[in-house]
N, C-alpha and C positions, 0 to 999 in steps of 0.2 A: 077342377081341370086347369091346370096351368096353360099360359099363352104359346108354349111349342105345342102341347098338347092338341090345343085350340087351333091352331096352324095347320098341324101334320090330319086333322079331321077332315077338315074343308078340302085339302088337298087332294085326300082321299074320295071324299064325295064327289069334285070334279073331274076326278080322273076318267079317262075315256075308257068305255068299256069294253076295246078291243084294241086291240096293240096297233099302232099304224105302221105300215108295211115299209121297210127301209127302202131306201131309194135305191135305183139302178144305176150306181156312177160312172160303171162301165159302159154302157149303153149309150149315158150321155154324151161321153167324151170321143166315142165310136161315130156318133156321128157330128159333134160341131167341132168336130179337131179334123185337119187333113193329114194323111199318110203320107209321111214323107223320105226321101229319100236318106239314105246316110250323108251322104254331100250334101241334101240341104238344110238337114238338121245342123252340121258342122258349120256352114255358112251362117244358118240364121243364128246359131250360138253366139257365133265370131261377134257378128253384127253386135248382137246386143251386150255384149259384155265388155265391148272397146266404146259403145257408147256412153257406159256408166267408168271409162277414163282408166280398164285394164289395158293388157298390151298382150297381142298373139301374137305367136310364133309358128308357126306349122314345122315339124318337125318329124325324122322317120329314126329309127331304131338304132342305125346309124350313125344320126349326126346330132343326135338329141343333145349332149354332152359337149360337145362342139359349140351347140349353138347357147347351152348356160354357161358355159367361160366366158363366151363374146359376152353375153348380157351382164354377167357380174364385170368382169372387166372393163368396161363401158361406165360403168357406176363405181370405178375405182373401190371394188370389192373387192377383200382379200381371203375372208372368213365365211364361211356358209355354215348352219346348223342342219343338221341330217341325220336319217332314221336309219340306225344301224338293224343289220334283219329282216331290210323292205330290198325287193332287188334293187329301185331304184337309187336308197341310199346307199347300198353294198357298191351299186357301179359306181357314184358320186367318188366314195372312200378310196376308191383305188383308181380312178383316171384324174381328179384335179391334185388333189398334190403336188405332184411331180409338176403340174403347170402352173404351182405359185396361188392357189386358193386351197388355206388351212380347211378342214374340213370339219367340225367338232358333234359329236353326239350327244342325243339327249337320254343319259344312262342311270341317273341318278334323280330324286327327289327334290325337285325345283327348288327347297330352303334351302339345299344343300348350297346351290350356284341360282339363286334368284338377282342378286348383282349385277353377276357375269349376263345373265339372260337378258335382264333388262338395259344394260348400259355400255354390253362388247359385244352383240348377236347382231351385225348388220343385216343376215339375211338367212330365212331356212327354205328348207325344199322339202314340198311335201306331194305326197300323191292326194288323188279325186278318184274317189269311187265312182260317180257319173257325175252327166251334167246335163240340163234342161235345155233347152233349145228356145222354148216360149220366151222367157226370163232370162236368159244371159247367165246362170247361174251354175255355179261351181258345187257339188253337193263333197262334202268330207265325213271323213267315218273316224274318229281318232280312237284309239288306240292304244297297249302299251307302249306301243313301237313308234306311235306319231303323237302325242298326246297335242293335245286342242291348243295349249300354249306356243305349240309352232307355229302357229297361223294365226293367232292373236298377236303377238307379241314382235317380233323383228319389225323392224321399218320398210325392208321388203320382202316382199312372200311369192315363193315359184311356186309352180302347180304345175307336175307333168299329166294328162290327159288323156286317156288313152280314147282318141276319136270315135272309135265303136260302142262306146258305153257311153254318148249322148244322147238325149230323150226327147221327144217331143214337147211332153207336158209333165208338171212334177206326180200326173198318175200314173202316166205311163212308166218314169223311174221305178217307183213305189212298187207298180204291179212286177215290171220285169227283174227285181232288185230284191225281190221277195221279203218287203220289209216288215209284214205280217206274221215274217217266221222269226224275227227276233230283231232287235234293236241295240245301238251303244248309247252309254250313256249320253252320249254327244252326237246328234247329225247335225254340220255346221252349214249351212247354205251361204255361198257368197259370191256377191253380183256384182264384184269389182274392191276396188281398195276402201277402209274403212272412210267414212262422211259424218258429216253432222249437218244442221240446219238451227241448231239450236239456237246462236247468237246474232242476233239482228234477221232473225230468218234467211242467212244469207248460206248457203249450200257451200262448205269447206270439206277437203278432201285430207285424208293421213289425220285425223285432230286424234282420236283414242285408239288407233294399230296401226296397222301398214298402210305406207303411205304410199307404196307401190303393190299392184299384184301384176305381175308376169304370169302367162299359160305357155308354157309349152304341148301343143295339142300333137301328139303322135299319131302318125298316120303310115299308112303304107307308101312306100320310098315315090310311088309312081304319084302319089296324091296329093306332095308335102312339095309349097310352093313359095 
């Protein structure tokens, strides 16, 4: 008998002789989690994600657009990368132009323009499928239409938010997001601009991606302050 053989025996012999019963995750989080409102999940979001050194915006339907010219314009932006085929980068494509921010898509096979991505991309815009409210945390879905190097890669990273699809807890996401019915290759979760800690232990922000993340959090016009 060989030593996997010998291995895979014992294992066998110690295995329990009846399945143990999977746990009730739902139940759990039913009751040590509090139900909370849409404004305060939006609130406790905010809180946590300007603590880990993002920046919100609250913004309505409106003025969403408005309010990311101000913010590239402010950061002497001129260039923005955006997802042609998403509404949000359709509206992008046709209202900045005309206001002096080139708009560029990602249409083609990163070898194609890996240069241009890394060394002329000041800034992309991408949407958030939700967001957690526990955690500060931004959850992304990429995509043909957003691939994951838009949000790795620029120096600063937008994120429009649609307020209603922020979550309690990252189960509550999961459950209401129906993540059990299918997956992308990428869910990228992210709790502010990229960090490290790695060099003298000392806690640096923007070292390996964005060195900014901006939320514009969309909300209903009466909400958006």
């Amino acid at each position: 008998m060989s030593a996997r053989d010998r291995i895979l025996a014992k294992l066998r012999r110690n295995a329990p002789s009846t399945a143990t019963p999977l746990p009730d995750v739902g139940a759990w989080f039913a009751d040590h989690r509090p139900v909370e409102t849409a404004a305060d999940k939006a609130a406790r979001f905010r809180h946590f994600i300007e603590l880990a050194h993002a920046e919100v915006h609250p913004v309505d339907a409106d003025n969403w657009l408005d309010t990311l010219h101000g913010v590239l314009k402010a950061r002497g932006i001129d260039k923005l990368l955006v997802a042609e085929d998403t509404a949000h980068g359709d509206a992008a494509l046709d209202a900045l132009p005309p206001r002096g921010i080139e708009c560029s898509v990602y249409d083609m096979a990163i070898e194609a323009w890996k240069t241009e991505m890394f060394t002329a991309t000041p800034a992309s815009l991408t949407g958030a499928r939700a967001a957690i409210a526990e955690t500060g945390t931004l959850i992304l879905w990429p995509d043909q239409h957003e691939p994951r190097l838009m949000s790795l890669v620029p120096p600063v990273h937008v994120v429009l938010l649609d307020a209603t699809k922020i979550y309690n807890t990252f189960f509550e996401a999961m459950s209401h997001e129906g993540w059990k019915d299918g997956l992308p290759t990428n869910a990228l979760l992210i709790s502010g601009p990229s960090k490290t800690a790695d060099i003298q232990q000392t806690l640096a922000y923007g070292a390996h991606g964005p060195k900014e993340l901006i939320v514009l959090m969309l909300t209903a016009k009466e909400d958006a302050q």
